[in-house]
Steps between C-alpha positions, in 0.01 A plus 500: 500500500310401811239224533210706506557665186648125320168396627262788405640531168412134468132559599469775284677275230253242583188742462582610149499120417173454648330806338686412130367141502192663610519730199555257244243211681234818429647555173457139418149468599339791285704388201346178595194649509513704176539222338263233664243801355637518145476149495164517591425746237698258194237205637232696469602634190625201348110323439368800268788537294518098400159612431565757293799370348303187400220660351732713298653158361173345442396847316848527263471091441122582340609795308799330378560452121596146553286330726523209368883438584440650847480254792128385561460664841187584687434734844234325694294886534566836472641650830583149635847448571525117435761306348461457091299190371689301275331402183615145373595512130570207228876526374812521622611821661843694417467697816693399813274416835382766705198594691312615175621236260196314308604164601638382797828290533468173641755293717685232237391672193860576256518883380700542165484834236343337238201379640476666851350195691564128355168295654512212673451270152780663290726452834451190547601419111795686544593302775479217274803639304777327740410150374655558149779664669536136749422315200813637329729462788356141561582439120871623549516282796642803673555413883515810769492256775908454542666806324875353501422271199411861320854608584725197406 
């Protein structure tokens, strides 16, 4: 083959690059597009049904048989999309923590199944429960200080 033709094939190689990425760039942007406007849509969308999705809560947690067991939960007003109010309550709670949990975990406090939450009193008296335990090993006259007399 001559140079003209090695050379014009090239071009003409080089051209159906260009318009291909040109394609796809296109293809790229209304897909880009399409969905910058569904997104749009799901944001606007997204306010009114928390709306009506918490309203429907509120309405099935008043109705319910067994209110009373329910989690105390409140909606600040109808058709305002706000975050629940917790209601303290006396007690421990067998729930674990979440946004809608009736009393709120603090840092330091010691979780266990029986009674949920220990406060800080009944902590600190279980703390209290490793001086027996030194007493014991004092009375032994146990020594963890050099541990080669232990295996002799």
């Amino acid at each position: 083959m001559s140079e003209a033709t090695i050379k014009e094939l090239e071009q003409l190689q080089s051209e159906k690059k260009k318009m291909l990425l040109e394609h796809e760039t296109l293809k790229l942007k209304q897909r880009e597009e399409q969905f910058m406007s569904e997104l749009k849509q799901w944001k606007a969308q997204l306010k009114p049904r928390k709306q009506k999705i918490e309203e429907r809560l509120h309405r099935e947690a008043l109705h319910s048989k067994y209110v009373q067991y329910l989690l105390c939960i409140t909606v600040a007003a109808a058709g305002s999309s706000s975050d629940f109010d917790v209601l303290e309550q006396k007690g421990p709670v067998s729930v674990p923590a979440s946004p809608i949990a009736t009393r709120k975990q603090a840092w330091g406090l010691q979780r266990t199944w029986s009674t949920s939450v220990l406060n800080k009193t009944s902590r600190n008296s279980s703390s209290n429960r490793a001086l027996p335990v030194r007493k014991v090993v004092e009375d032994r006259k146990l020594s963890f200080e050099n541990p080669d007399d232990s295996a002799a």
